[in-house]
C-alpha positions as CSV (number, residue, x, y, z in Angstrom):
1,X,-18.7,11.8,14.4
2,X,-15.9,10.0,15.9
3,X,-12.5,10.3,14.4
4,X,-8.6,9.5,15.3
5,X,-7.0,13.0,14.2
6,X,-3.1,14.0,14.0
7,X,-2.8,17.2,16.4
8,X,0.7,17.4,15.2
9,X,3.2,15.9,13.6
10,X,6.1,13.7,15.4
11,X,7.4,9.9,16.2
12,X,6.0,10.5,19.8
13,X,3.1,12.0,19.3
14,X,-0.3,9.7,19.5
15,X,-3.7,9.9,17.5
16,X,-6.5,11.7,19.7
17,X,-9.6,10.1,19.4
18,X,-11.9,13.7,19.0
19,X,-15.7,14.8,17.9
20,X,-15.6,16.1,14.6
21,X,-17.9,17.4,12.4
22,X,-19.7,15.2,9.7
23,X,-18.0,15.0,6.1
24,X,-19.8,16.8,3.5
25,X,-20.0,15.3,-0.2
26,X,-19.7,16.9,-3.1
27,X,-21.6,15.9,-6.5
28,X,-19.4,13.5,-7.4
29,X,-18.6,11.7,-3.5
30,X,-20.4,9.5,-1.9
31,X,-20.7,9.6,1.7
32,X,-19.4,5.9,3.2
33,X,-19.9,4.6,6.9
34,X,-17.3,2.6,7.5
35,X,-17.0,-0.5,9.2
36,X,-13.5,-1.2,9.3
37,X,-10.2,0.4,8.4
38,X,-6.7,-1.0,7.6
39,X,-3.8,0.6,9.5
40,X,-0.4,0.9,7.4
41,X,2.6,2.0,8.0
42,X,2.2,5.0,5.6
43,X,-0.2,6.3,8.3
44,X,2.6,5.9,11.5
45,X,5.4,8.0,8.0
46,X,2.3,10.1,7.9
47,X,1.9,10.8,11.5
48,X,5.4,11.3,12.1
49,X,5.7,14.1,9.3
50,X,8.1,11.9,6.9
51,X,5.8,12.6,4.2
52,X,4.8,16.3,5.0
53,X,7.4,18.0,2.6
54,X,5.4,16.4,-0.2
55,X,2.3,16.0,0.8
56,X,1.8,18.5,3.9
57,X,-1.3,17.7,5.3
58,X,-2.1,20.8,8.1
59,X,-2.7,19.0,11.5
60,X,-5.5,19.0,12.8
61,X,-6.3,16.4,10.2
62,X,-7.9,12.7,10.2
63,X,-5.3,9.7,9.6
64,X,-6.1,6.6,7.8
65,X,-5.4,5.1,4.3
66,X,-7.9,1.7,3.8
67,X,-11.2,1.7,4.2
68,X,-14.6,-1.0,4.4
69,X,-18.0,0.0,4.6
70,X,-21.7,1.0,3.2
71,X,-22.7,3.9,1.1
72,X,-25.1,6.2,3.3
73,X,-25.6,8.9,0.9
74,X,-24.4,10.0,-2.8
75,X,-24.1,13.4,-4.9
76,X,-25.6,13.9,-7.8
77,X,-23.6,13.2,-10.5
78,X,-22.3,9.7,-8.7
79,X,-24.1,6.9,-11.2
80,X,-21.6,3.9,-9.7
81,X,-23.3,3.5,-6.4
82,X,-26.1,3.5,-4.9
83,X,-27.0,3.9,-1.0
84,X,-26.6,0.9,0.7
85,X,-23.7,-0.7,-1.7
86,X,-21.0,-2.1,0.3
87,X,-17.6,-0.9,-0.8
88,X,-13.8,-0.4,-0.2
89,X,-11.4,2.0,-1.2
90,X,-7.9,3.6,-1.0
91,X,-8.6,7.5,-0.8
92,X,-6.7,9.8,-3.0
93,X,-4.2,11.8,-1.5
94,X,-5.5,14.7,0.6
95,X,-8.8,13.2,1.0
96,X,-7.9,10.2,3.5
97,X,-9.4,10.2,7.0
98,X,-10.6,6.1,7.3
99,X,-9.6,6.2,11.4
100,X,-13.0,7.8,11.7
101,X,-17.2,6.9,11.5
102,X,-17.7,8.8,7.8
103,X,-15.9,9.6,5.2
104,X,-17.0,11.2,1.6
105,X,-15.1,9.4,-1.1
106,X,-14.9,10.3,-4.9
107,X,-16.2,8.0,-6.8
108,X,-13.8,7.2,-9.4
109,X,-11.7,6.0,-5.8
110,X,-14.2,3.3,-5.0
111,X,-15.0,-0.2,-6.0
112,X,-17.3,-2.3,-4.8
113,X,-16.4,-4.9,-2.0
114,X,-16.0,-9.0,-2.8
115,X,-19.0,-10.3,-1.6
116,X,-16.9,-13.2,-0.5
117,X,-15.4,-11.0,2.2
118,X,-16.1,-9.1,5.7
119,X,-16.0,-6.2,6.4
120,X,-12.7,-6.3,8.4
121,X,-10.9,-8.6,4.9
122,X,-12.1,-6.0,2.5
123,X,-10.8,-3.2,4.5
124,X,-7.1,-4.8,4.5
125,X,-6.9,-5.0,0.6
126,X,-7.1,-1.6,-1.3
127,X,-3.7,0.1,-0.2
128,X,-1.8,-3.0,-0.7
129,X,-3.7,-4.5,-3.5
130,X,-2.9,-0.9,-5.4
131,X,0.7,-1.3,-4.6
132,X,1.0,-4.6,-6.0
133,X,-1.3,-3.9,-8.6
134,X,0.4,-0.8,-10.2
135,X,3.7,-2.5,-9.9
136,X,3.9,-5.8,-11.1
137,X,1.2,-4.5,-13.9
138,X,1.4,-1.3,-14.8
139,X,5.2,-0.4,-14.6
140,X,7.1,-3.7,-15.1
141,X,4.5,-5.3,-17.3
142,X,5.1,-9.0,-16.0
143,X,4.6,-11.3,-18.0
144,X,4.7,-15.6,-17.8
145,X,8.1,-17.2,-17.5
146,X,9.3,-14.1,-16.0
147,X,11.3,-13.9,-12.3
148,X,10.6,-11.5,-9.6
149,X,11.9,-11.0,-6.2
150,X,9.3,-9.8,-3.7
151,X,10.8,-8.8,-0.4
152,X,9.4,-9.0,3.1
153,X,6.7,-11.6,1.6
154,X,4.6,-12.0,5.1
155,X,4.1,-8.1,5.1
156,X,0.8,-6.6,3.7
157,X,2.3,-5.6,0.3
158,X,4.5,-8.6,-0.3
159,X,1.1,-11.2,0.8
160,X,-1.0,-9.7,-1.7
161,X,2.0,-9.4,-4.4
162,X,2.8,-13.0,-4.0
163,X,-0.3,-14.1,-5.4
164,X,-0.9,-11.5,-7.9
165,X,2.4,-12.3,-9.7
166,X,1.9,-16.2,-9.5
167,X,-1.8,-15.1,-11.0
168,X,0.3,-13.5,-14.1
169,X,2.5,-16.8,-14.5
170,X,5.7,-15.5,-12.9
171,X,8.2,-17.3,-10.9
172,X,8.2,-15.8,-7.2
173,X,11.6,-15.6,-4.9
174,X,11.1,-13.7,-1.7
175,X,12.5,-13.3,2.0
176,X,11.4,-13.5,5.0
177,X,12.2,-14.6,8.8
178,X,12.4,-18.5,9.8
179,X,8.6,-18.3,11.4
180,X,6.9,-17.3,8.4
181,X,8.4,-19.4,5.9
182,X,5.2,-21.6,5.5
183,X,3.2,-19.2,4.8
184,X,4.9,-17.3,1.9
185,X,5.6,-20.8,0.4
186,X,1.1,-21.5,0.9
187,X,0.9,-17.7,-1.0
188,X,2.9,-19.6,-3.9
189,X,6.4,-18.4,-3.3
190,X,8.8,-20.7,-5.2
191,X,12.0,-19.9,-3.6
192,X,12.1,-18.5,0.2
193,X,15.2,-17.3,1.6
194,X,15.2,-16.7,5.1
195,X,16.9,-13.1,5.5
196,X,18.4,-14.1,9.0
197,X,20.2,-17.1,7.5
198,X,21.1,-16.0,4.2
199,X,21.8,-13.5,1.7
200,X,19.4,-13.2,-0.9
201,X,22.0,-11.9,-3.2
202,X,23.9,-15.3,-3.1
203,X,20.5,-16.9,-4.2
204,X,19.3,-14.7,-6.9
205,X,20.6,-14.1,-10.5
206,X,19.4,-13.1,-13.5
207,X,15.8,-11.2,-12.0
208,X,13.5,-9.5,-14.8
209,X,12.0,-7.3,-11.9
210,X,12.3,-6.6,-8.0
211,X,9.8,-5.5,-5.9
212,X,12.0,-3.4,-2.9
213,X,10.4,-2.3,0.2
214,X,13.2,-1.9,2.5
215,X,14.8,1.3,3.6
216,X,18.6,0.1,4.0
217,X,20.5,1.9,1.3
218,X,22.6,-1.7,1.1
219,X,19.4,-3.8,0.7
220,X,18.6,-1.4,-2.3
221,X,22.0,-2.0,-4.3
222,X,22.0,-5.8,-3.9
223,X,18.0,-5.2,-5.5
224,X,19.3,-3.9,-8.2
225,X,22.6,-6.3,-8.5
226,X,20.3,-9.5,-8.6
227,X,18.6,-8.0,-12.2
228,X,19.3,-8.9,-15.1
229,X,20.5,-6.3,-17.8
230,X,17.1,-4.3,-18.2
231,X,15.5,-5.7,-15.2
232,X,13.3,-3.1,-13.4
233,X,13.6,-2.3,-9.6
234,X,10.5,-1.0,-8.1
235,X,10.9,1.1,-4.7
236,X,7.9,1.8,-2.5
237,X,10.7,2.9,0.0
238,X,12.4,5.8,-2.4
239,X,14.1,7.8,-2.7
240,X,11.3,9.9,-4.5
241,X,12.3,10.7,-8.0
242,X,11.1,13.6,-10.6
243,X,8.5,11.6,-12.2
244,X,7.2,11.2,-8.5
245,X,7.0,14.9,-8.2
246,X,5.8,15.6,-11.6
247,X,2.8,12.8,-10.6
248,X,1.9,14.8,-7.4
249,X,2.0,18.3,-9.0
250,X,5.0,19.4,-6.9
251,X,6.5,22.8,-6.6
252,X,10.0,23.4,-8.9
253,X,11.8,23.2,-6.1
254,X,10.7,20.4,-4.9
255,X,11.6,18.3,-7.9
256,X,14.6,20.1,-8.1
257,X,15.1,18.4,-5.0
258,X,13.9,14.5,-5.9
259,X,16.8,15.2,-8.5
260,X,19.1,15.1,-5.7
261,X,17.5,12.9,-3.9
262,X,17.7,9.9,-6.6
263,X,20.4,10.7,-8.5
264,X,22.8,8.9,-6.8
265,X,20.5,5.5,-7.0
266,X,19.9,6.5,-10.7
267,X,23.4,6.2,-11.4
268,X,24.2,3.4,-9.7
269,X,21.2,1.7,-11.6
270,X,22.6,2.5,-14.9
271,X,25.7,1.4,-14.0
272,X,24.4,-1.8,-13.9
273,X,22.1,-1.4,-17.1
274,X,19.1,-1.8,-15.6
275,X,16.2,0.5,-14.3
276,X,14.7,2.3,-11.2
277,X,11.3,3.8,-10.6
278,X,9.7,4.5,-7.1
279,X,6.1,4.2,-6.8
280,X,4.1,5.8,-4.9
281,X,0.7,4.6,-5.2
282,X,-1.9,6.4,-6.4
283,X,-6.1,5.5,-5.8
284,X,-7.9,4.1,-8.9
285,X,-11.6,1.9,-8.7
286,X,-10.7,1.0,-11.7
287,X,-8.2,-1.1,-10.9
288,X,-9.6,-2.0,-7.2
289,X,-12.6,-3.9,-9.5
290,X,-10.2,-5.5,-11.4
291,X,-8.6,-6.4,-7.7
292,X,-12.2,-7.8,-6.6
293,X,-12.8,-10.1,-9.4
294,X,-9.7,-11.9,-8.4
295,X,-10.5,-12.3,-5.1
296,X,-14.5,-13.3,-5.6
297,X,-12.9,-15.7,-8.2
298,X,-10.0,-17.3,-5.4
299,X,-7.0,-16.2,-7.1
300,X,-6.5,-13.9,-4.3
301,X,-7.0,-14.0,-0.1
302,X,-6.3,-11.9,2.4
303,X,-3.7,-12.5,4.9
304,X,-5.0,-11.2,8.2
305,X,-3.0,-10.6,11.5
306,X,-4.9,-8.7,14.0
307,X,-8.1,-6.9,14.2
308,X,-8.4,-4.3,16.9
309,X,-11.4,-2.5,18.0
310,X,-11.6,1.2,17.1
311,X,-10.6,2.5,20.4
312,X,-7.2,0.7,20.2
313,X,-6.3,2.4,17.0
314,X,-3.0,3.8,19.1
315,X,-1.7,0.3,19.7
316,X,-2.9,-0.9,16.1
317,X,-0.3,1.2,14.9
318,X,2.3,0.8,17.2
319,X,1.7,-3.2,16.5
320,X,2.3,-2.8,12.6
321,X,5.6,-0.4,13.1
322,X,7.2,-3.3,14.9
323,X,7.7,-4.4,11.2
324,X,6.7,-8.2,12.1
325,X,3.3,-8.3,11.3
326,X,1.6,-11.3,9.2
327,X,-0.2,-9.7,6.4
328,X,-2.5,-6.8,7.2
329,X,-3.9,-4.9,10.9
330,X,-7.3,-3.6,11.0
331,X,-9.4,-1.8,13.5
332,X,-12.8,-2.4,13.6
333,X,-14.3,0.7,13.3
334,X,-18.6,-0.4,13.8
């Protein structure tokens, strides 16, 4: 089959587009063609080795975190899916590979796609959906009445989390640039500050939780200024913390090192009585069904930039690290 593979790690280095051998399945996998796969900027952190002290994938390896398509074949203790089901997943950690014709997915990692969606929506959903998903519900637990500031709210994860905290009865500031302030505010944003015009920290007071996604050490203090007393910042950005190594198994040095690594945001977080966790998403079909009934039912639509064919995978992902994408990129993969 046809896959985009890593040869090695670095910011200058491209995907190769190579012939490599069909995935094999094992009795709890299904083998998935996919049709379409969503490009992140995890896969560029990925490609560029940010990522490899933690999770060091050994180039040559196959990139590629989102995937659409149909089941083609399952093992014998899958009892889910059957061949010919159209699904979407998020691949654990390990086992990605969606820049590619086939990929064998465990089962527990798979949902079945909205039948109100294409291939190309469905394959834009599961990484950012997950985010959102596992922050806003499983760690802060947000409930109705409650405030939460989503930055960068045109961006893949901020689109989808927009509506999924409006869905849970929360009121919804966010940031973004002058062109994209109409469509955060059609996602249900009720308070928009445009980031090149204003501080968001003048604006916001009193936050129950913050969804952070940007890298600037300053951007991340301000987050955590705008809570109120045992508000809850949520990182995607880091730094990695112990309870990130302890979720990924990691070596004791390594979380000896996350120890460094956060204590310094740690502190300043209790300083000002509230809390910090950085998430690193995990896959679960659980929750992606949960994520499908939402959108078959409305609550939820994708937000769709650019779909590039397969062969254009390379300038897919140079297109999304520019950082001004409108929702999600996708290549078409068949």
């Amino acid at each position: 089959m046809k896959a985009f593979i890593v040869n090695r790690y670095g910011k200058k280095e491209k995907l190769y587009l190579s012939e490599v051998n069909d995935p094999a399945i094992n009795e709890d996998e299904v083998l998935v063609r996919i049709y379409a796969a969503g490009v992140n900027l995890l896969d560029s952190l990925i490609k560029n080795g940010d990522f490899k002290l933690f999770l060091p994938y050994k180039p040559p390896f196959t990139n590629g975190h989102d995937m659409a398509g149909r089941v083609v074949k399952i093992g014998g203790k899958v009892n889910k899916f059957k061949v010919g089901d159209e699904v979407y997943a998020r691949p654990a950690d390990f086992r990605i590979g969606t820049f590619a014709e086939y990929l064998s997915v465990k089962q527990a990692d798979l949902a079945l796609k909205p039948n109100n969606l294409s291939m190309e929506e469905a394959a834009s959903i599961p990484l950012v959906g997950l985010t959102a998903w596992q922050a806003l519900v499983d760690i802060a637990k947000l409930k109705e009445g409650q405030k939460v500031f989503i930055q960068a709210g045109s961006g893949g994860v901020g689109s989808f989390a927009i509506q999924l905290a409006k869905h849970l009865g929360a009121y919804v500031a966010t940031t973004t640039s002058t062109a994209n302030v109409a469509l955060v505010k059609s996602l249900g944003a009720d308070l928009v500050i445009d980031y090149k015009k204003e501080d968001f920290e003048t604006k916001l007071k009193d936050y129950d939780v913050a969804l952070h996604s940007n890298r600037d050490k300053k951007i991340l203090e301000k987050s955590l200024r705008i809570l109120k007393p045992a508000g809850q910042l949520i990182s995607l950005t880091g730094p990695p913390t112990p309870e990130f190594a302890k979720q990924l198994g990691l070596a004791w040095h390594l979380k000896l090192l996350t120890i460094f690594l956060s204590s310094g945001t740690k502190k300043y977080a209790r300083k000002q009585h509230v809390n910090f966790t950085f998430l690193f998403m995990r896959a679960q079909g659980e929750q992606l069904s949960q994520i499908t009934k939402l959108i078959e039912s409305g609550v939820i639509k994708p937000v769709m930039d650019k779909v590039f064919p397969f062969e254009q995978t390379n300038k897919a992902m140079a297109y999304v690290e520019t950082g001004r994408t409108k929702g999600k990129v996708v290549i078409k993969v068949r």
